[in-house]
PyMOL CGO cylinders between C-alpha atoms (Angstrom):
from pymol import cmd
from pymol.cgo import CYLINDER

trace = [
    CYLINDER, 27.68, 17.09, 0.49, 25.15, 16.22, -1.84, 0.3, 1, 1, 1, 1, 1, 1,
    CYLINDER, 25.15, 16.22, -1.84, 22.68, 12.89, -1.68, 0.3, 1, 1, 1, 1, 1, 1,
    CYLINDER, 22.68, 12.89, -1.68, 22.50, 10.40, -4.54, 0.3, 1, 1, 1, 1, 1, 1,
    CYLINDER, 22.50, 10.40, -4.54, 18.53, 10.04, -6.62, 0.3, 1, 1, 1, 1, 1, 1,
    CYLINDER, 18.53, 10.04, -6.62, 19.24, 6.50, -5.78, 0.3, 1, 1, 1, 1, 1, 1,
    CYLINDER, 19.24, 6.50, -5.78, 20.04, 6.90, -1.88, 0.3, 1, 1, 1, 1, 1, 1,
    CYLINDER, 20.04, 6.90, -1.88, 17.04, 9.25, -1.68, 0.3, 1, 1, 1, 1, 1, 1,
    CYLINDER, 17.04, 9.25, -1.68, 14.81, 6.61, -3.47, 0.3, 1, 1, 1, 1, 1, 1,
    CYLINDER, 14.81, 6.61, -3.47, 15.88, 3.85, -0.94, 0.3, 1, 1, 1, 1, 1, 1,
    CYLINDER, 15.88, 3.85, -0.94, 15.19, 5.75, 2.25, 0.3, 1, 1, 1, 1, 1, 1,
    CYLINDER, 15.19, 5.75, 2.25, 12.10, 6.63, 0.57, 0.3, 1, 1, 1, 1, 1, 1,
    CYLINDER, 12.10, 6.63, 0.57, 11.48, 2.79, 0.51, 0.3, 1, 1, 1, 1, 1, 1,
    CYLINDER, 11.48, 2.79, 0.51, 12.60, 2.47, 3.98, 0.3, 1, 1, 1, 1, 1, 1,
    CYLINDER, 12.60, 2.47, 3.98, 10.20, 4.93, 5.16, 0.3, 1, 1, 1, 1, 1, 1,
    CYLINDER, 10.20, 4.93, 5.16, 7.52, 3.65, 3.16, 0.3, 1, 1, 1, 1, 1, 1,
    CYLINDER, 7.52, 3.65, 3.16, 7.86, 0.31, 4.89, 0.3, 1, 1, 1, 1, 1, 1,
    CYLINDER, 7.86, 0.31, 4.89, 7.54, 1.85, 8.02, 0.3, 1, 1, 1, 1, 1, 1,
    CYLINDER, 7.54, 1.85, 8.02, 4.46, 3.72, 7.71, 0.3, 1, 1, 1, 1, 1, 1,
    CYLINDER, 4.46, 3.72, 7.71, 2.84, 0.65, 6.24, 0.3, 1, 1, 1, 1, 1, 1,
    CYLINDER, 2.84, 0.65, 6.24, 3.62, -1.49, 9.37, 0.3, 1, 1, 1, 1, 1, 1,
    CYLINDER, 3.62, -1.49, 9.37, 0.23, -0.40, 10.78, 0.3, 1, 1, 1, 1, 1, 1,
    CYLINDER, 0.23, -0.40, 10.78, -2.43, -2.80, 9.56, 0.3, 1, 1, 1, 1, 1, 1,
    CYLINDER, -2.43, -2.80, 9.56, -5.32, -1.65, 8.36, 0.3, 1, 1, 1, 1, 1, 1,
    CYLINDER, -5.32, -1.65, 8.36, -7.59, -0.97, 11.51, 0.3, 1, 1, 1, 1, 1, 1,
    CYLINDER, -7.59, -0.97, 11.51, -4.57, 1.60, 12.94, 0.3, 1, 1, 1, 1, 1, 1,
    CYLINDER, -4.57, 1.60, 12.94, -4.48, 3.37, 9.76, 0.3, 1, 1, 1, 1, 1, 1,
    CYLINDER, -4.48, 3.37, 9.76, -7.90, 3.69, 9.54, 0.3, 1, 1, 1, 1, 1, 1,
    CYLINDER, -7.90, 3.69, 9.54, -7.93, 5.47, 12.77, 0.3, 1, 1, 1, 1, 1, 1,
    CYLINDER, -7.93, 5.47, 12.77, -5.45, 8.26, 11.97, 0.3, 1, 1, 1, 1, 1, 1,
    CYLINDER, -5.45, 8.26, 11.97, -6.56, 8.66, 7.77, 0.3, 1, 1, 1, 1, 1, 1,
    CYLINDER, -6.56, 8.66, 7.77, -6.17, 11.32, 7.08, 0.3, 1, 1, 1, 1, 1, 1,
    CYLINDER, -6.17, 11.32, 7.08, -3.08, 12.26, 8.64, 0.3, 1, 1, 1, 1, 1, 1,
    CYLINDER, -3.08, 12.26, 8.64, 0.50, 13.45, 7.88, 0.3, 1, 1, 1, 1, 1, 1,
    CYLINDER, 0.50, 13.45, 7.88, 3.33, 14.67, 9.17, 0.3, 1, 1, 1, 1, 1, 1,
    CYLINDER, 3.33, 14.67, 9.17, 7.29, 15.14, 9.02, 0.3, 1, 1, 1, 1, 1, 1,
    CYLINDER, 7.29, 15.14, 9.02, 10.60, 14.81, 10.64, 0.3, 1, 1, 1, 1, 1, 1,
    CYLINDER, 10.60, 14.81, 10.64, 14.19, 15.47, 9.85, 0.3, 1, 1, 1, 1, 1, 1,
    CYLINDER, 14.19, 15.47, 9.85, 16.49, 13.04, 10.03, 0.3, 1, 1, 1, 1, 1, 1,
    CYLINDER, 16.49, 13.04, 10.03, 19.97, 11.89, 8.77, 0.3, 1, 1, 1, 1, 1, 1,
    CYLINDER, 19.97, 11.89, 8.77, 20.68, 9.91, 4.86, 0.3, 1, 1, 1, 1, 1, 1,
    CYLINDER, 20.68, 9.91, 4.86, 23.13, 7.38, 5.56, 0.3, 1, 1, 1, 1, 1, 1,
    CYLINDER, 23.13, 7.38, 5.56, 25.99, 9.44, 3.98, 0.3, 1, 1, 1, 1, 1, 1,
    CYLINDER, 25.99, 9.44, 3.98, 24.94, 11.90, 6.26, 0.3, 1, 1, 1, 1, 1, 1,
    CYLINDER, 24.94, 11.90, 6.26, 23.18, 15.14, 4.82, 0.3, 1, 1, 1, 1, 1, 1,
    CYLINDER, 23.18, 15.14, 4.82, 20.24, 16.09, 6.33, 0.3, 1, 1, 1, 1, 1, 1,
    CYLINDER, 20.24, 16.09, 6.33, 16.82, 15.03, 4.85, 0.3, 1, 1, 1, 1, 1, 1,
    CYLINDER, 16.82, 15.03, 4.85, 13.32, 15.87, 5.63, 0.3, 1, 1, 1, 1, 1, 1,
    CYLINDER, 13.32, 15.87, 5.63, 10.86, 13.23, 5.68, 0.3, 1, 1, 1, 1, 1, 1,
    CYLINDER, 10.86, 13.23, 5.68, 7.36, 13.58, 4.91, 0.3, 1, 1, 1, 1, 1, 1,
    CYLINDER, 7.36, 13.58, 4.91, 4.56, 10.56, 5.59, 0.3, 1, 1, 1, 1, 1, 1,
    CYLINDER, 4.56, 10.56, 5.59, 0.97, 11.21, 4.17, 0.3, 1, 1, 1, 1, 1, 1,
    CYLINDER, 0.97, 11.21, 4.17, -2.49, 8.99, 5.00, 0.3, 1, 1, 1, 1, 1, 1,
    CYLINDER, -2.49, 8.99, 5.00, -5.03, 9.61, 2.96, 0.3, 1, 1, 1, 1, 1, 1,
    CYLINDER, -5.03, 9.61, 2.96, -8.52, 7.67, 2.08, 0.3, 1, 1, 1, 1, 1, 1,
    CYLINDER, -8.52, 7.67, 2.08, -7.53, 5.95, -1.50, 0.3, 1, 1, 1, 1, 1, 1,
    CYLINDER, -7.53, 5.95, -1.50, -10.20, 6.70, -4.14, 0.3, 1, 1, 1, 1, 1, 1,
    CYLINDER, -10.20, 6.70, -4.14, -11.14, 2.73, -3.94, 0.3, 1, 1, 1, 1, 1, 1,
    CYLINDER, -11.14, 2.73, -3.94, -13.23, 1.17, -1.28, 0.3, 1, 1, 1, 1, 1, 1,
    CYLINDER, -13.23, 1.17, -1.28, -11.46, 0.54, 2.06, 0.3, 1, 1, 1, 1, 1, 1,
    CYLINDER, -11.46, 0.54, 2.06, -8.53, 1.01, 0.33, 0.3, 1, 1, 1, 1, 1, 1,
    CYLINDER, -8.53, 1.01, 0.33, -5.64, 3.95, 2.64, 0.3, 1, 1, 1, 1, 1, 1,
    CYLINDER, -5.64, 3.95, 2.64, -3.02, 5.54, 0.01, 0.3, 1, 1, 1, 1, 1, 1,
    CYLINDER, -3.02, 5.54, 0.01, -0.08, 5.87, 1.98, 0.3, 1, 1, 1, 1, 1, 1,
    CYLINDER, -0.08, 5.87, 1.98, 2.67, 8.30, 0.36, 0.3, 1, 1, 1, 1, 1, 1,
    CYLINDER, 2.67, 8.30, 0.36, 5.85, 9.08, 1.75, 0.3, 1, 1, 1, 1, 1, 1,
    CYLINDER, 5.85, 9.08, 1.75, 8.73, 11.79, 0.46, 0.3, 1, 1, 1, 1, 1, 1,
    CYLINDER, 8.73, 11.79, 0.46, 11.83, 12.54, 1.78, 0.3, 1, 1, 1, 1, 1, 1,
    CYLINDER, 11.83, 12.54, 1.78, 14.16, 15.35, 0.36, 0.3, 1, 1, 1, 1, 1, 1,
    CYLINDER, 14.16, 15.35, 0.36, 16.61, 17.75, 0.70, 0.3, 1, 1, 1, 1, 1, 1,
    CYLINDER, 16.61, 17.75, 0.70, 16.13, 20.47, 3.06, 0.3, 1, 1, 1, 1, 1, 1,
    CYLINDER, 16.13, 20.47, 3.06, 15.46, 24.33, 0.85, 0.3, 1, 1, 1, 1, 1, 1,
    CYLINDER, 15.46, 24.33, 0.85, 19.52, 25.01, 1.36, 0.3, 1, 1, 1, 1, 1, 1,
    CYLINDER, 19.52, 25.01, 1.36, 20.06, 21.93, -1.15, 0.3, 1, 1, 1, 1, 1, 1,
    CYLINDER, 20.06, 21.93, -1.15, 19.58, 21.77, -4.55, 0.3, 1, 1, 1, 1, 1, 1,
    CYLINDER, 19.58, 21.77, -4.55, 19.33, 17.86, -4.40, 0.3, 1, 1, 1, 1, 1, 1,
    CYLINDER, 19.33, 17.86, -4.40, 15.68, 16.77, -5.77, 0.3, 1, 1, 1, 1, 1, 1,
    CYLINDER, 15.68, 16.77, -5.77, 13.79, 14.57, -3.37, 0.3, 1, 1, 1, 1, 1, 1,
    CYLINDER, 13.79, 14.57, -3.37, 11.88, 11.25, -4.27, 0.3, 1, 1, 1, 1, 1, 1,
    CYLINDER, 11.88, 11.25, -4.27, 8.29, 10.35, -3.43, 0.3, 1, 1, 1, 1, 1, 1,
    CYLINDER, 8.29, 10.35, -3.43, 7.22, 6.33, -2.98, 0.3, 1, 1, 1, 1, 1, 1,
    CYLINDER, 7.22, 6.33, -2.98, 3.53, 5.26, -2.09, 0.3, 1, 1, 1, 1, 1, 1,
    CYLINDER, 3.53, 5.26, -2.09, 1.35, 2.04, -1.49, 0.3, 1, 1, 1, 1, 1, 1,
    CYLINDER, 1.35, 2.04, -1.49, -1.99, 1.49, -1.57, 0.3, 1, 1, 1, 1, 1, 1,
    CYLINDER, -1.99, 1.49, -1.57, -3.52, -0.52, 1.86, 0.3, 1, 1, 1, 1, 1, 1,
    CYLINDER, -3.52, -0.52, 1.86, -6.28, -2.53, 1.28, 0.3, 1, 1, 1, 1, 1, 1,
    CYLINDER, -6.28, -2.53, 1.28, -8.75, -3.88, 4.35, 0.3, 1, 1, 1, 1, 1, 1,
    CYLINDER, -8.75, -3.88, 4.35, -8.39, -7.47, 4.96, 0.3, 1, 1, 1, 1, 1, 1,
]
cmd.load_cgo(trace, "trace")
């Protein structure tokens, strides 16, 4: 089974979201960080997801990046989103 671009951007989003629920102050306290998971698309092929915390080349600023793609046995490409968390 193979995963859409557009089902891997999505959960991309969705993951994103996620790791920017911490506010500022929690982030700060893990930055720089990262680690991954597998988990499930919703048309169900395995994906690996991949969060990233790292100090944003602004002041108090936390680039949070997060990919999720296709585990090595699937030729599916993967798709990367980030946000940028500011203090305050």
């Amino acid at each position: 089974m193979v995963v859409s671009e557009a089902e891997l951007r999505a959960l991309a989003e969705e993951e994103l979201a996620a790791a920017c629920s911490l506010s500022f102050a929690e982030l700060s306290r893990i930055t720089p960080w990262g680690d991954g998971h597998r988990g499930f698309s919703p048309s169900g092929v395995e994906v690996e997801f991949e969060r990233r915390y790292l100090w944003a080349d602004q002041p108090d600023a936390i680039l949070v990046e997060v990919e999720v793609r296709c585990p090595p046995d699937n030729p599916t490409t993967g798709a990367e989103a980030r946000r940028i968390v500011r203090k305050g």
